[in-house]
Each structure stands twice: as structure tokens, then as C-alpha cells.
N, C-alpha and C positions, 0 to 999 in steps of 0.2 A: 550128433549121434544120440540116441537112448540115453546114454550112460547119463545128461545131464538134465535139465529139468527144459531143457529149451521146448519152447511151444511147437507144437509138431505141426505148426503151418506155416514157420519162417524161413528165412532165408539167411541163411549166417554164411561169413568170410571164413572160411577154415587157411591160415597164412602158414604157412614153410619155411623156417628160418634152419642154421647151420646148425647154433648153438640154442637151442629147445631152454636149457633149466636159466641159460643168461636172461634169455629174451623173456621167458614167466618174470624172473625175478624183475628186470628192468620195465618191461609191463607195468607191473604189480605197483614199483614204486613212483613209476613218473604217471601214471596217471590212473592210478588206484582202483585197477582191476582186481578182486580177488578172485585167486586159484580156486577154481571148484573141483578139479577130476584131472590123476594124471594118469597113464597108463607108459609104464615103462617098459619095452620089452626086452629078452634076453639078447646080447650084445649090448646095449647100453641106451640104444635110441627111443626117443619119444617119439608113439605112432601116434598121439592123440590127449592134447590138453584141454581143459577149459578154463576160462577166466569167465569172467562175470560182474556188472556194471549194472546195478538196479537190473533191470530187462532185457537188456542185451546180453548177449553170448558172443565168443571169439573164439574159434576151435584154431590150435597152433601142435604145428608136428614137427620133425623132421625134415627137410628136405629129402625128398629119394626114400621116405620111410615107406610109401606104398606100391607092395608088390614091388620092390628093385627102384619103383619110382623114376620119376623124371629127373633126368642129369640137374642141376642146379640152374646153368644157364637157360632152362626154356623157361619153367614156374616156377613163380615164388608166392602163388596165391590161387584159392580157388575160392567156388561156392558151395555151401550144400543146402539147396532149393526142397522142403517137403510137398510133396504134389499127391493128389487121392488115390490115382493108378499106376504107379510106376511103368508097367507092364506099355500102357498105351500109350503114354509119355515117352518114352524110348521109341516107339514106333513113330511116331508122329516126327520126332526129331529127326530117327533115321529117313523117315520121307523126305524128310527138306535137306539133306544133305549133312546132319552131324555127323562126326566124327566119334562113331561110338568105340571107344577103347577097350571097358567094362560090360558085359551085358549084365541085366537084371540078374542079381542074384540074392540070397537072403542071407545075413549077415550075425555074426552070433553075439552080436549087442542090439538086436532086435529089429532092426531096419531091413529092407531092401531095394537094394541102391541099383544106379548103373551110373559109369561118368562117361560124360561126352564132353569133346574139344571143339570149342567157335572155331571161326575160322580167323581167330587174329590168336588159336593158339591156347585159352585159355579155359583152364577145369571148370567142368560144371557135376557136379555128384546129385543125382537128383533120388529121393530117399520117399520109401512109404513106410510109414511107423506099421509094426504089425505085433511088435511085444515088449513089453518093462521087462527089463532086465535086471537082476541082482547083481552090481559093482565088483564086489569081492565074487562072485560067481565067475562075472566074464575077465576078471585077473587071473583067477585059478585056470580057467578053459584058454585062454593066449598064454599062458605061462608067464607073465607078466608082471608088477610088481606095482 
């Protein structure tokens, strides 16, 4: 997502765990990721972390944080793929049979995403950068911490 410095033509694992601040923490320490970006929302859950490792990025949320999200048992991991047109990207997939869940919408940490499901099941969020976003901005507009 925007909020962090990740290059806007990668492809990062965004992972889903139960317990969000264990998993940073135990992250952080077994294998020396640091925490770049956390977003807490009201109730208590993390919709969106970042760690960070020289050049990589690892985006970790919640289970079930998105939109009511997926029960625990289906995903425990996705992707967020940046591509040039979201817009036609989405169609093209929709041609060949994904499973769009999301339609392209634009996003108020500056993207516009859609996620589609393979057919063995698993998230794909496919993302077009469209603006920098101010951190403490997009905490104040989710209500978030």
C-alpha cells in the first residue's frame, strides 16, 4: 500500500495472522525485520502492517480484517501485485475466469485496487499507485491509531 515506501512495481506477500502485534514482534525478532507502518483500527485490529528488510517489504494484517474478510480457514496469505492499469487488468482477468470479489475502486491511502481469487483459492489485490498519501492523514480519515 502507499502508506510505505515499497516501490510501486512490486509484488509483495501481504500475510494474515490471528495475533498481528505477536507476529510484528516475533517477526522483528527472529529474523530482523523492522516495523515500518502500523495502522490500528478502532476495535482493536490491525488492518495493515509493514515490516521491512533492506528492500523488501511484508505487509501483515489481521485475519478477517478486510471488509468482515475471509473466515481464518480459507486464507492465510495473499499478494498485492502493482500493474499500470488496474482498470484493464481486472478485465482481462475477468475474461479468463477470475474470481473478482473487489471491483476497482480507489482507496484513501492512494491506490486503486481490485482483489481477485485463483482458482486454488488464493488473494490477489492488484493495485495502481495514483497518490502519496500523508500517514498521520490517512490515521485521522480510518479513525485509526
Amino acid at each position: 500500500m502507499s502508506p510505505s515506501t515499497v516501490r510501486h512495481r512490486a509484488a509483495v506477500p501481504f500475510l494474515y495472522y490471528d495475533d498481528v502485534p505477536g507476529a510484528l514482534s516475533w517477526l522483528c525478532r527472529a529474523f530482523g525485520f523492522e516495523e515500518r507502518f502500523r495502522l490500528k483500527m478502532p476495535g482493536g485490529f490491525i488492518a495493515h502492517a509493514e515490516l521491512a528488510m533492506n528492500d523488501a517489504v511484508v505487509m501483515v494484517g489481521n485475519v478477517g480484517a478486510r471488509n468482515g474478510g475471509a473466515p481464518p480457514d480459507r486464507v492465510r496469505s495473499g499478494v498485492y501485485v502493482f500493474v499500470d492499469n488496474v482498470n484493464e487488468h481486472c478485465d482481462t482477468a475477468r475474461s479468463v475466469g477470475a474470481e473478482i470479489i473487489d471491483e476497482p475502486e480507489d482507496q484513501p491511502y492512494g491506490d486503486r485496487i481490485y482483489l481477485a481469487v485463483d482458482p486454488e483459492g488464493l488473494e490477489w489485490y492488484f493495485a495502481q499507485h495514483l497518490r502519496d498519501v500523508d500517514l498521520d492523514d490517512l490515521r485521522r480519515q480510518l479513525g485509526g491509531s
